[in-house]
C-alpha positions in Angstrom: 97.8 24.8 106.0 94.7 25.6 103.9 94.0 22.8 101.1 91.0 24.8 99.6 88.7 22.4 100.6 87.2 24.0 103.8 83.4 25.1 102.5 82.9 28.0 100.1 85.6 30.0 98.3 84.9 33.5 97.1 87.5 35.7 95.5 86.5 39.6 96.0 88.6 41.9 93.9 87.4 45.4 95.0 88.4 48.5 92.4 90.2 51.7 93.5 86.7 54.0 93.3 85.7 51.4 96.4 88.6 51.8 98.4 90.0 55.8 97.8 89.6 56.9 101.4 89.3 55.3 104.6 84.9 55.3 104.7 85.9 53.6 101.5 87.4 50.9 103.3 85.3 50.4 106.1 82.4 49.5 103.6 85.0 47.2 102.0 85.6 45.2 105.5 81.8 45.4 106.1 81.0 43.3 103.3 84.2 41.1 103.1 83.4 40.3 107.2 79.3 40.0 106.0 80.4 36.6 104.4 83.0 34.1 105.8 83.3 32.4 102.5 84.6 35.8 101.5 88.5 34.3 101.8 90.9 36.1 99.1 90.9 39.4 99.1 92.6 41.7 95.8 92.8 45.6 96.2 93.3 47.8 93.7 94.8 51.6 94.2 92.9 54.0 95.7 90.9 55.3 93.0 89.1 59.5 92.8 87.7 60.6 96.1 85.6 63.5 94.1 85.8 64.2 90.4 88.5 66.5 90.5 90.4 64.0 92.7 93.9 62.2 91.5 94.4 58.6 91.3 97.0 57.4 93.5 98.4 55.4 90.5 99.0 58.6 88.6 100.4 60.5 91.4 102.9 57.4 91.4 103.5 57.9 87.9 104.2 61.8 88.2 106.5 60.6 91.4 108.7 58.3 89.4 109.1 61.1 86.5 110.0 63.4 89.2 112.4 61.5 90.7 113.7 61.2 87.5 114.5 65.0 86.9 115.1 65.8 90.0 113.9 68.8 92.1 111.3 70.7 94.2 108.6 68.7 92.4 109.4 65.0 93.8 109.1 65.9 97.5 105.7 68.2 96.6 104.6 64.8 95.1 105.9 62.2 97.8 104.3 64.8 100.7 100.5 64.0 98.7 101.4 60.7 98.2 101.8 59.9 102.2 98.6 62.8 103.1 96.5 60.6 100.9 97.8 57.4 102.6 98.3 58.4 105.8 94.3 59.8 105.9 93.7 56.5 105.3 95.4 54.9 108.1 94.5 57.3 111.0 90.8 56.8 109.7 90.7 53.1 110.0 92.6 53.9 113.5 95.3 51.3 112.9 99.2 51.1 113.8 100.3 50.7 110.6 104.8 51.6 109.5 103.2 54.4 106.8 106.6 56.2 107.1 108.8 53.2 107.3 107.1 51.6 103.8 107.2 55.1 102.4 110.4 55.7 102.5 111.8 52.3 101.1 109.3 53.5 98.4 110.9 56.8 98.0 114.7 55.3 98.7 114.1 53.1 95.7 113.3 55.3 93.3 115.7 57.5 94.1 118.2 54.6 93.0 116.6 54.3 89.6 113.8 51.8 90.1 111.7 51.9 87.4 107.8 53.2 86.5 106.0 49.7 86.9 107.3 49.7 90.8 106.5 53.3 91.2 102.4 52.4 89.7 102.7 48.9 92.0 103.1 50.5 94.7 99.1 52.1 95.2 98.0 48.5 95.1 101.0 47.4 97.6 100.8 50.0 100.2 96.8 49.8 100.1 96.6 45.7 100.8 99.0 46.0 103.0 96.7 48.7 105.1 93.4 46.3 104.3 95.0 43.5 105.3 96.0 44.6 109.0 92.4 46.3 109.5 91.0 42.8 108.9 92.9 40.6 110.3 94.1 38.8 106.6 97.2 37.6 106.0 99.3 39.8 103.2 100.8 37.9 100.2 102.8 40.1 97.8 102.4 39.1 94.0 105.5 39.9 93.7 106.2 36.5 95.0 103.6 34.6 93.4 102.5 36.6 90.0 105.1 36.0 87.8 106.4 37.2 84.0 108.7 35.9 81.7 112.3 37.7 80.7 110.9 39.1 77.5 107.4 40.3 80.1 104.8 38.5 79.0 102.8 37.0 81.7 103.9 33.0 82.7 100.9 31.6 83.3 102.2 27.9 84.2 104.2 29.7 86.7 101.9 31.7 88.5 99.3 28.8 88.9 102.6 26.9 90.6 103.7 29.7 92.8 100.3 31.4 93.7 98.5 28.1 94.5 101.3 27.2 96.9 101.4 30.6 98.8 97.7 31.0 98.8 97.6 27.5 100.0 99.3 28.4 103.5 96.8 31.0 104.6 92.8 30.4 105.1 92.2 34.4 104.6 94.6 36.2 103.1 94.8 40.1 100.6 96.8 39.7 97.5 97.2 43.4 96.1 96.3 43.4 92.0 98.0 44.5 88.9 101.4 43.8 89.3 103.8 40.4 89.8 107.5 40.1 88.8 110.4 39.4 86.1 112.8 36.8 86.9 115.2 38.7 88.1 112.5 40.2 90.8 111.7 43.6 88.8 108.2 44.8 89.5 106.2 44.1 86.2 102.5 45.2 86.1 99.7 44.5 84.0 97.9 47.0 81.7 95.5 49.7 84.2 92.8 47.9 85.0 94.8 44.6 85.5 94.1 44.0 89.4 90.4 42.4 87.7 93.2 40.3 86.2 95.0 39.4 89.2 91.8 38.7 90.6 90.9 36.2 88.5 94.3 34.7 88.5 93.4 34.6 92.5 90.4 32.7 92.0 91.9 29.8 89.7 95.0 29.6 92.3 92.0 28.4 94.9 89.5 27.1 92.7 87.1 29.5 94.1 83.5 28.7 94.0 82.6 32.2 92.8 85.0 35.5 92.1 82.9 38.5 93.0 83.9 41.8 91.5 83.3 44.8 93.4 83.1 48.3 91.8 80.9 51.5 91.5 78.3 50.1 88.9 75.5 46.9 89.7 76.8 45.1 86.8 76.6 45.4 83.6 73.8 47.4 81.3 72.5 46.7 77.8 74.1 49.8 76.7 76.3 53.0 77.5 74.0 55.1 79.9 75.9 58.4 78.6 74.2 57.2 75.7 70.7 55.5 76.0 69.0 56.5 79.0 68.5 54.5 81.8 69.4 51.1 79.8 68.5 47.7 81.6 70.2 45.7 83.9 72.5 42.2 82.2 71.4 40.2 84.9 73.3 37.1 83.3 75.5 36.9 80.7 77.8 34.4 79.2 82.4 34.4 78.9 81.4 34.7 75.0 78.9 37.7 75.2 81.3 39.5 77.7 84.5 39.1 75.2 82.4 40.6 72.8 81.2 43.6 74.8 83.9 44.3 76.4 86.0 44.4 73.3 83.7 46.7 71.9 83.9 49.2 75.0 82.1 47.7 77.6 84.8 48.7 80.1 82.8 47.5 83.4 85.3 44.1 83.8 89.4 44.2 82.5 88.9 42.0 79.0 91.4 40.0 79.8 90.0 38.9 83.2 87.5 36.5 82.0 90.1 33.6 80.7 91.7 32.5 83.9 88.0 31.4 85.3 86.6 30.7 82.6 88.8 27.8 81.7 87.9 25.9 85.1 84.2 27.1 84.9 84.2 29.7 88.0 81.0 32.6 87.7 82.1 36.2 87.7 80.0 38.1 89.8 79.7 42.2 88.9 78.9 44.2 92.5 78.7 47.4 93.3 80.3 48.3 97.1 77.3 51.2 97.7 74.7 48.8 97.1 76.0 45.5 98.1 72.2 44.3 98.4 71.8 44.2 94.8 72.6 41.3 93.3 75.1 42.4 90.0 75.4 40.5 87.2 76.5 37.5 86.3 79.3 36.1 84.1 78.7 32.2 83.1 80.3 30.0 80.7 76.3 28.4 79.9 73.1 30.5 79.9 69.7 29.7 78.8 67.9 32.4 76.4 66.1 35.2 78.2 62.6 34.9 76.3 62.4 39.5 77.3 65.8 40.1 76.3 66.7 38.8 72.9 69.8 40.6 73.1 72.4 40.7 75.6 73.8 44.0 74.9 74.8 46.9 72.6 78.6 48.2 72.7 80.8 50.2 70.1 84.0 52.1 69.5 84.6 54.6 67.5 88.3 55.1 65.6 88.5 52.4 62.3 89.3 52.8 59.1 88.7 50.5 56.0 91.2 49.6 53.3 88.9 48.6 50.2 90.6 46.6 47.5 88.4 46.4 44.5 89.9 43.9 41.4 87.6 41.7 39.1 87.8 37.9 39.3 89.0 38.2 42.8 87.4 35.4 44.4 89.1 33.4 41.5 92.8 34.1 42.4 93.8 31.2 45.2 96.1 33.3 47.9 94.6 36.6 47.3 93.5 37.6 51.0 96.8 35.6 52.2 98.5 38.3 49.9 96.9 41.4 51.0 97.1 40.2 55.2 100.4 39.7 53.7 101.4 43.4 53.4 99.5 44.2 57.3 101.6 42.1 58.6 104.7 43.5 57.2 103.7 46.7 58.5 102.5 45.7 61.7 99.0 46.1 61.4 96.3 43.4 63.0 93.0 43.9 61.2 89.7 43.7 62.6 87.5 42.3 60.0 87.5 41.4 57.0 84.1 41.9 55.0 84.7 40.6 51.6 82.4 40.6 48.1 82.7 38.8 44.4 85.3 41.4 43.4 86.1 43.4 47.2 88.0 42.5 50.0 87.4 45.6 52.9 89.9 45.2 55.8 88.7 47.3 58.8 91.6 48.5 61.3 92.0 51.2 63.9 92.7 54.2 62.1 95.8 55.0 64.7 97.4 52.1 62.9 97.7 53.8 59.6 100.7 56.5 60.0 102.5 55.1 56.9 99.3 54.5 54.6 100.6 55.6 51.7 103.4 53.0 51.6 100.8 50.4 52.6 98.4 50.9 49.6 101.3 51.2 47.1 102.3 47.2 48.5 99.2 46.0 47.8 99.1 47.2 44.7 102.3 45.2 44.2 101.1 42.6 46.1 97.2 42.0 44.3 97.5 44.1 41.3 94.4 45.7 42.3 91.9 48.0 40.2 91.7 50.0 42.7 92.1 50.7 46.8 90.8 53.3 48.7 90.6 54.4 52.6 86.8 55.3 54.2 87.9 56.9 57.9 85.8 57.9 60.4 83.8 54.4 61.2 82.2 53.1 64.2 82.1 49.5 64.8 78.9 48.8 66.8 78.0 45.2 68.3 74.7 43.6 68.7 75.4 40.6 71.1 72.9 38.1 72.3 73.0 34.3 72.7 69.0 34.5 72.3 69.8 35.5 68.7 70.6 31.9 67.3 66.9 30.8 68.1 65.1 34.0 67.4 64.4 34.7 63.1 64.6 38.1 61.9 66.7 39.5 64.3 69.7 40.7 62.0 66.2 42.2 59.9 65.3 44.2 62.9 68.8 45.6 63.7 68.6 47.0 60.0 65.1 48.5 60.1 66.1 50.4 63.0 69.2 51.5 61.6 67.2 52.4 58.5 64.4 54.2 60.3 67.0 56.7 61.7 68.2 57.3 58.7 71.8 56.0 58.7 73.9 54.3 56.1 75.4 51.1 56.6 78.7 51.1 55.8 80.1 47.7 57.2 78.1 44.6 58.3 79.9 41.2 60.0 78.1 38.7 61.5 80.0 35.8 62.7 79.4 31.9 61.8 78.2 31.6 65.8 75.1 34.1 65.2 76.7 35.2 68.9 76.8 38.6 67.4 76.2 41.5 64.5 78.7 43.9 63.7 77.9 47.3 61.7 79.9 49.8 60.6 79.1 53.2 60.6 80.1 56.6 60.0 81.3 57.9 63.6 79.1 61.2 63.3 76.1 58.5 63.2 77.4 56.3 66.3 75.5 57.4 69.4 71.9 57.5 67.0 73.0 53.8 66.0 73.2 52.8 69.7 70.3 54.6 70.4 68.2 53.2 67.4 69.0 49.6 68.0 68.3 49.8 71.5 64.8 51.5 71.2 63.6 48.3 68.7 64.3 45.5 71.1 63.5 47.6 74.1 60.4 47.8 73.0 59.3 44.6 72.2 
């Protein structure tokens, strides 16, 4: 029995675009045998082979819809399904039951199972293959990931059960994304969720480190589609990366970073073509970088403001519990809240605001407001740094730039933390914005 205390313990989690054919993982067991501290092992899927290339989690998907109506079109898709996997196997050159797994697969959802066991099974079928090319034992999470009736995830659970099952193998593959219901129904997490399982992998063993392999070296200051050839993040802090990551830094799963960072372990971004280069690093405690005074630039387009305009305002006790009042009647979670003397704007995602008509008319009732009007089409853009708490003029600087390229400001938030700046602009201005910002503290 393994009690976790034998040397170093790294988590790897390696993502579908590293493991979509069987070169992919060869590379994959290169690195995991390059380092014997390299212990737990989560696969996701395998990912595009070529940019016209299908996932194997969608083909899944199209498999259970097929199977579903019925027809020609579930056998066309169950034959791609086992081509794709069974290239795999006679690359690696392994004796591996392709057709007897298949067909439970296929026998299943005949009989009705439903669309998160179809999507579960890429990640299934593709750590059970890595784990008998390397020699690592195979521990489904369907055993030891697990969700509540109503499906929300039980974390007390899944530290109980994982930990124990983990705890009887010294190497072992856990395939990520999905766990199970109560009553043993596949449930998966949102896509991207095997950086989730991963990190759910490394808390179960207290891992020293949880290592992140991917196509990318980590993370960059800011969308390269955008700014050309941005800078490397080299290290960045939990708080930084919830930020970014919220804002559309889609490099890491945003929900990945709360199992370790509770218990302190480093997240450490790789990329599986270059496994010399060192990544990023995700910390919970980071000094200031004295070049980089900001961590990173991120935004999303898609928001909408709600302005409420009514004199005395800040005079009426319960006003803003009034007007989240009515969002939360309707369903709506807001995403900030800039406020004046005699304004409140509340910023949401514009997909939120089918019935907007009815929504202004309650507030009305609700505030017996002047007036309220809607501004669409605004980007939310982030300035994160943790040097910006020491550093003066910095929220001066993001405003010049903005300035200088000649857009208007139509939202600014900056939290009590200094951690961040958020602006608001219009979403025809958003990738000038990015690139504006950028150019003032690249150039320092």
């Amino acid at each position: 029995m393994n009690s976790f205390n034998n040397g170093t313990i790294k988590t790897v989690k390696f993502g579908g675009s590293s493991l979509a054919d069987a070169e992919c993982l060869k590379k994959v067991a290169t690195i995991i045998k390059a380092d014997a501290s390299r212990r737990y092992v989560v696969p996701s899927a395998p990912g595009k082979r070529f940019k016209e290339d299908e996932k194997v989690t969608d083909m899944l998907y199209a498999l259970h819809r097929a199977a579903a109506e019925g027809g020609a079109a579930f056998e066309e898709t169950y034959e791609k399904i086992y081509t794709r996997f069974d290239g795999i196997v006679k690359g690696l050159g392994i004796d591996f039951p392709l057709a007897e797994e298949l067909e439970i697969i296929k026998k299943n959802l005949l009989a009705g199972y439903g669309s998160d066991y179809a999507a579960s099974r890429g990640e299934y079928l593709n750590g059970k293959i890595l784990a008998a090319y390397i020699g690592f034992a195979f521990v489904d999470p369907a055993t030891a990931v697990a969700f509540k009736e109503n499906g929300a995830f039980d974390a007390g659970k899944t530290d109980e059960l994982l930990g124990k099952a983990l705890a009887e193998h010294e190497y072992a593959v856990v395939p990520g994304f999905y766990g199970a219901l109560p009553d043993g129904a596949i449930k998966t997490f949102s896509r991207g969720g095997s950086d989730v399982t991963g990190s759910l992998v490394a808390k179960a063993v207290n891992a020293d480190i949880y290592e992140n392999w991917t196509d990318v070296s980590g993370f960059l200051m800011a969308d390269p589609r955008i700014v050309d050839s941005p800078k490397q993040i080299r290290t960045i802090t939990y708080r930084e990366l919830r930020e970014l990551s919220y804002m559309g830094a889609t490099v890491l799963h945003e929900d990945a970073i709360f199992p370790v960072r509770k218990i302190g372990i480093p997240i450490n971004i790789r990329n599986t073509n270059i496994p010399e280069e060192p990544g990023t690093m995700i910390v919970a405690k980071a000094e200031v970088d004295a070049e980089n005074l900001i961590t990173g630039i991120a935004g999303r387009r898609g928001f909408s403001a709600i302005i409420i305009e009514k004199d005395m305002m800040n005079q009426e006790i319960g006003f803003g519990r009034r007007v989240l009042d009515v969002f939360e009647k309707f369903g709506i979670s807001f995403e900030h809240l800039p406020s004046g003397i005699d304004t409140l704007s509340v910023v949401v995602e514009s997909k939120s605001l089918e019935k907007v008509e009815n929504i202004i008319e309650e507030l009305y009732k609700a505030t017996e407001a002047d007036h309220i009007y809607v501004e669409n089409e605004i980007a939310l853009i982030a300035v994160v740094g943790r040097g910006m708490i020491q550093a003066r003029g910095t929220a001066a600087r993001v405003f010049a730039a903005i300035s200088h390229a000649g857009v208007n400001v139509k939202m600014i938030d900056q939290g009590s933390s200094e951690l961040n700046i958020i602006v608001g602009v219009k979403e025809e201005d958003f990738e000038k914005t990015i690139k504006a910002i950028y150019e003032i503290f690249d150039n320092e």
